[in-house]
C-alpha positions in Angstrom: 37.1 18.9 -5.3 34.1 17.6 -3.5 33.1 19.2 -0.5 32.9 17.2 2.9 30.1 16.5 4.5 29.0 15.5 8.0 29.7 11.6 8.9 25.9 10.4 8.7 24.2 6.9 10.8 21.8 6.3 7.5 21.5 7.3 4.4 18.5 6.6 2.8 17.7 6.9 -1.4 14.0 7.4 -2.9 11.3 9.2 -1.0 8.8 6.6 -2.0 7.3 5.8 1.6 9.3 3.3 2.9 11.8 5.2 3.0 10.4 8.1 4.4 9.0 5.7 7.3 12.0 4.5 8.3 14.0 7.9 7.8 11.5 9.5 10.2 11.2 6.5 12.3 15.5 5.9 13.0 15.3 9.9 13.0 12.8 10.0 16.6 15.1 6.6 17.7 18.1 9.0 17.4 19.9 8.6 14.3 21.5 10.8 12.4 19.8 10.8 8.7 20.6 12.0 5.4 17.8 11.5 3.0 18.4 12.1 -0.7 16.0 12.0 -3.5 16.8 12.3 -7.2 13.7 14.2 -8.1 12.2 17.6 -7.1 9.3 16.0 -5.4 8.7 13.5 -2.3 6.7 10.0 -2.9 8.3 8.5 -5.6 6.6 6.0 -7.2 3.8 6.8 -4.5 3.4 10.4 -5.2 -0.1 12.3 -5.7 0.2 14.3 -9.4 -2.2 17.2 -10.6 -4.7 16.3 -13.7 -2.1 18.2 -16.1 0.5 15.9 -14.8 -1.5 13.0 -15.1 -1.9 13.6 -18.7 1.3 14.3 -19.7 2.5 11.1 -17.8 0.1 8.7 -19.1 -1.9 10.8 -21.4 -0.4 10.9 -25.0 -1.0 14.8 -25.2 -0.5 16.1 -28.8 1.4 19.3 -29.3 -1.0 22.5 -28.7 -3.3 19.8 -26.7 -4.7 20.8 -23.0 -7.4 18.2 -22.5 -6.9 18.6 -18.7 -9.0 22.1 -18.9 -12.1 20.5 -19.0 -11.7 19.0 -15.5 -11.6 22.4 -14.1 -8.2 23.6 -11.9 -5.5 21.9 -12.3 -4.4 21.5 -8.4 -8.0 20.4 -7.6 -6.5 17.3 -8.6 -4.6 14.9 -6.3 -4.2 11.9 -8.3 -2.2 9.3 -6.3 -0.3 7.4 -8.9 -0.3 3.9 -6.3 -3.7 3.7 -4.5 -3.4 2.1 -1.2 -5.8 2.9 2.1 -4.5 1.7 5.4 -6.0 -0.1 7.9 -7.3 1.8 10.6 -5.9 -0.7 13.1 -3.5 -1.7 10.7 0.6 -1.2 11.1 1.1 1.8 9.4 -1.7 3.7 11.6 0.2 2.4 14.7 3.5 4.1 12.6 2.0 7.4 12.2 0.4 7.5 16.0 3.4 6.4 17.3 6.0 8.5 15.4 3.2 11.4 16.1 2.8 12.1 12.1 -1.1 13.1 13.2 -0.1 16.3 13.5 0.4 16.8 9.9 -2.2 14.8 8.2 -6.3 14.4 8.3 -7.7 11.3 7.4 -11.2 10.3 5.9 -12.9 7.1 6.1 -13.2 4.9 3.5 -16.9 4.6 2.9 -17.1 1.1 2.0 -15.3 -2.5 1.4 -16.8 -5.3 -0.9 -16.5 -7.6 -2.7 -17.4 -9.5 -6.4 -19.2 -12.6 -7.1 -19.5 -13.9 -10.2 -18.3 -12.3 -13.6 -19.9 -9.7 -16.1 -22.9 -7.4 -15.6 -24.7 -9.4 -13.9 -22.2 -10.3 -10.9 -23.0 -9.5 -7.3 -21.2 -6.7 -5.4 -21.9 -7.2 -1.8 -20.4 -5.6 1.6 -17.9 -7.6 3.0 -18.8 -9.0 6.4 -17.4 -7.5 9.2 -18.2 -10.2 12.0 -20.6 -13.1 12.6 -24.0 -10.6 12.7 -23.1 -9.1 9.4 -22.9 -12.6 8.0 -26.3 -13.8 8.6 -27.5 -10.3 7.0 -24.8 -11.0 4.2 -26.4 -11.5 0.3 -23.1 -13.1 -0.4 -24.7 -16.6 1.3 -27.5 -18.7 1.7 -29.2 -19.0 5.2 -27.6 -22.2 5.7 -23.9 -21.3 4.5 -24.8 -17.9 6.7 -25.5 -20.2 9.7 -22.0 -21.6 9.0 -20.1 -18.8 8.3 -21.3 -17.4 11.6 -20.2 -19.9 13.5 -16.6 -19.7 11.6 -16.3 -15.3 12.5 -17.6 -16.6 16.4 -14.4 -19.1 16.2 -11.9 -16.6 15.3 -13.3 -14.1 17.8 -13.2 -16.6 20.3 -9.7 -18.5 19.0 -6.4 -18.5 21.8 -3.5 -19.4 20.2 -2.3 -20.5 23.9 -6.0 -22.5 24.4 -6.1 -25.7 22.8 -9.3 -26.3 23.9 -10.3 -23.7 21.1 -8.3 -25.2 17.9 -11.0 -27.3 17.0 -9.2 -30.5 17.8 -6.6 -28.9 14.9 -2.9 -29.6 15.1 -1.9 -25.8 14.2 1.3 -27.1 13.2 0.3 -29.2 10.7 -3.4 -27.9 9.5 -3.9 -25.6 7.0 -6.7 -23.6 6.1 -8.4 -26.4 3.8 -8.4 -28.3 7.3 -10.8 -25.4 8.8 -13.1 -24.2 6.4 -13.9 -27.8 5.8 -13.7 -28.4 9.3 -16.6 -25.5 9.5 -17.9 -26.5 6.1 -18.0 -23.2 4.3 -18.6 -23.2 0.8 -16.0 -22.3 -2.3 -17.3 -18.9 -2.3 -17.6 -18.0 1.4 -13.2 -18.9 1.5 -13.5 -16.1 -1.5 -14.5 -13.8 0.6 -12.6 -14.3 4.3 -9.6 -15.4 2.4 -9.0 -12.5 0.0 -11.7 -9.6 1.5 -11.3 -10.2 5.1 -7.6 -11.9 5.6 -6.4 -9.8 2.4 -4.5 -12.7 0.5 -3.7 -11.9 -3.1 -4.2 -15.3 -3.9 -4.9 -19.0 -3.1 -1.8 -20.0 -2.3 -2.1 -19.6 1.4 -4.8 -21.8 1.9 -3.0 -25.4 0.5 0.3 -23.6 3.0 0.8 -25.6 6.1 2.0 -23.0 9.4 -0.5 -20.4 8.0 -3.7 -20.8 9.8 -2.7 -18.5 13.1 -1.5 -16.2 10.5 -5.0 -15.8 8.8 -7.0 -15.6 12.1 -4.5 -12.6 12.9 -5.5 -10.9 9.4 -9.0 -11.3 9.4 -9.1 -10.5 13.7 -7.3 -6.9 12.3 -9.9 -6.4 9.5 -12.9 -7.0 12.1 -11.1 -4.9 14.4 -10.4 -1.9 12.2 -13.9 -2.3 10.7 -15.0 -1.6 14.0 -13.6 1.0 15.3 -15.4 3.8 12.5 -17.9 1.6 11.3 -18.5 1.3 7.8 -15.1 0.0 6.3 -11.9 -0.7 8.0 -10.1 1.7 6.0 -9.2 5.1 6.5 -7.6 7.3 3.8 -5.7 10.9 4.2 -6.7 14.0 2.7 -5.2 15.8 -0.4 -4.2 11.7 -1.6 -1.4 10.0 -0.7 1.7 11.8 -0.8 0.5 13.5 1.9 2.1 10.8 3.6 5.7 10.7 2.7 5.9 14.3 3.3 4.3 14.4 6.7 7.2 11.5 7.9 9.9 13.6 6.0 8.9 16.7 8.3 8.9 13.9 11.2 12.4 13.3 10.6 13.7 17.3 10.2 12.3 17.9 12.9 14.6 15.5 14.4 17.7 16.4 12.8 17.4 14.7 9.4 18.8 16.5 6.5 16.8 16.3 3.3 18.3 16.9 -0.4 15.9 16.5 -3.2 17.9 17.2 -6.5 20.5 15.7 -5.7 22.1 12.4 -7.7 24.1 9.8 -6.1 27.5 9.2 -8.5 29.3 6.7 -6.3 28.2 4.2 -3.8 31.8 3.9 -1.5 32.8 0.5 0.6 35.7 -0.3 2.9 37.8 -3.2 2.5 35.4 -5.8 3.8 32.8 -4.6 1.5 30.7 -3.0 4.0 29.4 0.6 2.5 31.6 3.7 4.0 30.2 6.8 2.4 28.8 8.5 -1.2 29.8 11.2 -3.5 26.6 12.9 -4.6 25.7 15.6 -6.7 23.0 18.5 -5.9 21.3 19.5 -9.3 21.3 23.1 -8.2 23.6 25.0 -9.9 26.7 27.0 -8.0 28.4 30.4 -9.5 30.6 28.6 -11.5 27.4 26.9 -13.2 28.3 23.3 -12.0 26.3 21.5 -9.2 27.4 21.3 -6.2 29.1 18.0 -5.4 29.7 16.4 -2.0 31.3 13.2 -0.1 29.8 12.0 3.3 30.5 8.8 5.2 27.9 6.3 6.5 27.9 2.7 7.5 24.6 1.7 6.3 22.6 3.0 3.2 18.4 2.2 2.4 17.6 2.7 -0.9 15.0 2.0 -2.8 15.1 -0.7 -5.4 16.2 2.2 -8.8 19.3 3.0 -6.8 20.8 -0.1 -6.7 19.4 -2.4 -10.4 22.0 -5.3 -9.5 21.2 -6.2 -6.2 17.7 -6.8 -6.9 15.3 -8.8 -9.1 12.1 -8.8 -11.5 9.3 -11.0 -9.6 6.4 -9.8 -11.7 4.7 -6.9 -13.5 1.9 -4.6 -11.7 -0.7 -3.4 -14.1 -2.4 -0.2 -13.1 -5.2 2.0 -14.7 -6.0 5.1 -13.4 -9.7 5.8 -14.6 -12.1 9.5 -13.9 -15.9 8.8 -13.3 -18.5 11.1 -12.8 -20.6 8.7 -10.7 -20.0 6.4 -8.0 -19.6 2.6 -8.6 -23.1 0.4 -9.7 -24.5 -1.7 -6.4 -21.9 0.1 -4.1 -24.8 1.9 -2.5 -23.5 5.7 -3.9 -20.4 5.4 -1.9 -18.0 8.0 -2.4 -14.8 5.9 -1.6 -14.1 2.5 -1.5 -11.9 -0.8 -1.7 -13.7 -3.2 -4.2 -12.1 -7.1 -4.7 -12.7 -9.1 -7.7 -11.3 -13.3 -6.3 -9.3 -14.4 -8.7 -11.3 -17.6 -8.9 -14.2 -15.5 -10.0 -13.2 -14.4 -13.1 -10.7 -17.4 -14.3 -7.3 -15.8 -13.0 -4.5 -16.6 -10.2 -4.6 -13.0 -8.8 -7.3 -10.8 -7.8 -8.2 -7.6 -9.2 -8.1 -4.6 -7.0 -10.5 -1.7 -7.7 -9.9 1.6 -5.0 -12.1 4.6 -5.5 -11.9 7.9 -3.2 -14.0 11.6 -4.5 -14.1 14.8 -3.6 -14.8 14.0 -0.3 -10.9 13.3 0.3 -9.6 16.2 -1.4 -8.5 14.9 -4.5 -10.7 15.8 -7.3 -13.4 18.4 -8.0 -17.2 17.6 -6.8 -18.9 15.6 -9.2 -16.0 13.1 -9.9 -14.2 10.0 -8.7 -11.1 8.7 -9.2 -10.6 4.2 -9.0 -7.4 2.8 -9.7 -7.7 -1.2 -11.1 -4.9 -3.1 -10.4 -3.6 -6.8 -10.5 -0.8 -8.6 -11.3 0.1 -9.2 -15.4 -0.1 -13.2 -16.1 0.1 -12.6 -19.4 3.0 -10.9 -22.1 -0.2 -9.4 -24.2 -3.4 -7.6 -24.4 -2.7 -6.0 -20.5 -6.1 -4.0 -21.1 -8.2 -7.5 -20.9 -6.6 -8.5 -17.8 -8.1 -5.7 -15.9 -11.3 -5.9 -18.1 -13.5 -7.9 -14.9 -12.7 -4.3 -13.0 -13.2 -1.6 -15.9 -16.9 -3.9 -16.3 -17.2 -2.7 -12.7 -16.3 0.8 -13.3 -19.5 1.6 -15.7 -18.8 4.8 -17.9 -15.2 6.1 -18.0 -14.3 10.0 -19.1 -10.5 9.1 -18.8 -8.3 6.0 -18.5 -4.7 6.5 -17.7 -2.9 3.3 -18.6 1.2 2.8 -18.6 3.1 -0.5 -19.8 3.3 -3.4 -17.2 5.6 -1.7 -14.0 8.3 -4.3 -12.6 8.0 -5.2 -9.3 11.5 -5.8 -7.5 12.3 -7.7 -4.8 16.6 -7.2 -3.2 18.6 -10.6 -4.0 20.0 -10.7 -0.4 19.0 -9.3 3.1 22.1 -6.9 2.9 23.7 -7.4 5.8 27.1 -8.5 3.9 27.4 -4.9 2.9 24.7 -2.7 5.0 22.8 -2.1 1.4 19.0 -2.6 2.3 16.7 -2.3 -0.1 13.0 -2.0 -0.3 10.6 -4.1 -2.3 8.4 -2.6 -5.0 4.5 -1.5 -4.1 2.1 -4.8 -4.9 -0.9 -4.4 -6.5 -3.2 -4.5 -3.6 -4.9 -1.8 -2.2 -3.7 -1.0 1.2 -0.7 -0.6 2.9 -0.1 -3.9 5.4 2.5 -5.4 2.7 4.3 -2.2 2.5 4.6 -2.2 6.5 5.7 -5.7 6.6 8.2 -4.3 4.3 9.6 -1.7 6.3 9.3 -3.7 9.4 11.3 -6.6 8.1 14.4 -3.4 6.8 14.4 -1.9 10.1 14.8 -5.5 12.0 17.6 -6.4 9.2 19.6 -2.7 9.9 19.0 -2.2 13.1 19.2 -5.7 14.4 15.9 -5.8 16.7 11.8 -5.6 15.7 10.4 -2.0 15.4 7.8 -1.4 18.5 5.4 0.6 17.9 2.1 2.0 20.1 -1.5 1.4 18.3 -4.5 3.9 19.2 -4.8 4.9 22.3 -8.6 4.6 23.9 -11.1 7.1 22.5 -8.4 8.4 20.0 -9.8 9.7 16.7 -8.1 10.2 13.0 -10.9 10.4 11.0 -11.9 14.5 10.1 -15.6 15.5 11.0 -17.2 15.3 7.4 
């Protein structure tokens, strides 16, 4: 007979890091959480592995085979499986200042952001520019385009949504962004460069979008203003990798009276009579003295899971392709950096989705000195040869001891918001580099279950994340 649990608020499935954000955040808000995980380990698909792991994940290890000795100790290694950096103005900053997570985490900076122009060896890698001075230094432009693109940074620093005196003589409503760069003139490869380095669009699609040109101002306005509050990049990154971070909201949330169960399996998924979820039966994977695990029935009204606990409420909008590659040297015409976010525009090298490349060292913890790790990642448009798609970014890469390479990873998005049964479900990580999709994510599931926006505080005046190096 199952034992009989406490009556919980939320239950939440997967400690990937949505749902570790929003388990710590409804914990602090005052709900009472029960967080279960299937595995013995926080993060999910977001988790940081050793270099033994890393090789028996991805690595094809023959019997009697222990390549990973030659990289020295194992748990030197912090391999995140998902590389994303965050924003140091960004949303899931505000999150982790607001919530108080600081305590348990230091963070780096990211020592640079750039970008790709043209295709092969002889492309140009050049800093991305951070606002309208940087773009008359820029090698990405000519000095007229730099005059032009100066004018366009001075615009959106300058741009009041409530001002129509500063649109330009633009009907917001109706313009798009084709309207204003041609309004300001910028060439093809200058709307590379705010569009998907600056705003952080995966593709082209916004720019053709009507409704979307407030939006854009608003993304590049958060990359200048996270750019300047360290200097250098915008992006900050924590140290010992990333599943740093799904641990430090986890401790959030005990200390707040969540209750955390790692080993356990869910067996049943219960609902009332109106379909609305009442409750689980779970197992725990640790054994009792009769040798069985110890199984369990608790009540709840609403239930976030991520998208493995629940296959048929969600579906297949794409495949990620990710390689995880080891260098001993820092990227070519990156200036030595020791970390970075690199973007290769889709237009540049013939695709409809960019190619993310995001490299952090020693420096952050997460391998020995003398190596790098960079994760390339896009999205597959192709059924074969996945290797070639990322090709542009392993070009980039130069010399590569190890390449760690799965099959294409589904990305899932729920088929309804789940209010018809309190099921909400989060969507799969994209293939970008840094966290503002996954915090529109979690922002949209907490509006949905709790039925009002998630306010947060940003950084308070003079307040500092980044660790002394």
């Amino acid at each position: 007979m199952d034992e009989i649990a406490p009556e919980y608020d939320v239950v939440v499935l997967g400690t990937g890091l949505t749902e570790c954000v929003l388990s710590g955040v409804l914990s602090v808000k005052g709900k009472k959480v029960l967080h279960i995980d299937r595995n013995d380990h926080y993060g999910g698909e977001a988790a940081s592995v050793n270099i033994e792991t890393l090789f028996k994940t991805y690595g094809n290890v023959r019997p009697g085979e222990e390549p990973w000795k030659k990289y020295g100790r194992v748990n030197d290694w912090n391999v995140d499986l998902i590389p994303k950096l965050l924003m140091s103005n960004g949303e899931l900053t505000n999150i982790l200042v607001s919530t108080d997570v600081t305590r348990y985490l230091e963070f780096r900076q990211i020592a640079g952001s750039y970008v790709q122009q043209g295709e092969g060896p002889k492309a140009t890698v050049a800093k991305v520019p951070s606002d309208a001075g940087e773009a008359l230094r820029s090698s990405l432009m000519g000095l007229f385009e730099k005059r032009r693109a100066k004018k366009f940074l001075e615009w959106v620093g300058e741009f009041k949504e409530d001002d129509p005196s500063t649109h330009q003589g633009l009907n917001l409503s109706a313009a798009t962004m084709k309207d204003v760069y041609d309004k300001f003139g910028l060439e093809a490869t200058t709307r590379d460069f705010v569009g998907h380095s600056m705003a952080l669009f995966p593709s082209d699609d916004y720019i053709t979008a009507k409704g979307r040109v407030i939006e854009t101002i608003n993304r590049i306005r958060l990359y200048v203003n996270s750019m300047a509050r360290y200097g250098k990049s915008p992006y900050i990154y924590p140290l010992y990798g990333l599943g740093e971070l799904p641990q430090g909201f986890a401790r959030l949330s005990a200390i707040y009276g969540g209750t955390y169960m790692l080993n356990t399996s869910v067996d049943e998924v219960l609902y009332d009579e109106n379909g609305k979820v009442s409750g689980i039966r779970a197992t725990m994977k640790e054994r009792d003295e009769a040798g069985e695990g110890m199984k369990f029935t608790t009540k709840t009204t609403k239930i976030i899971a991520d998208p493995s606990y629940f296959p048929n409420k969600v579906k297949i909008t794409g495949y990620v392709l990710r390689a995880i590659c080891i260098l001993k040297h820092p990227i070519d015409k990156t200036d030595g950096s020791d970390s970075l976010q690199l973007i290769i525009p889709q237009s540049q090298v013939g695709r409809k989705h960019d190619i993310y490349i995001a490299m952090v060292s020693s420096a952050h913890n997460v391998c020995p000195k003398g190596y790098y790790v960079a994760i390339v990642s896009t999205i597959a448009e192709g059924e074969a040869n996945h290797h070639m798609e990322l090709e542009p970014g392993f070009q980039r890469l130069g010399q590569i001891e190890e390449k760690f390479m799965g099959p294409p990873i589904p990305l899932y998005e729920p088929l309804d918001d789940g209010k018809k049964d309190n099921v909400f479900i989060s969507k799969s990580y994209d293939a970008t580099s840094h966290f503002e999709t996954t915090t529109d994510d979690v922002r949209d599931i907490y509006e949905r279950a709790e039925g009002h926006e998630l306010i947060v505080e940003g950084l308070r005046e003079g307040q500092n994340l980044v660790a002394e190096e």
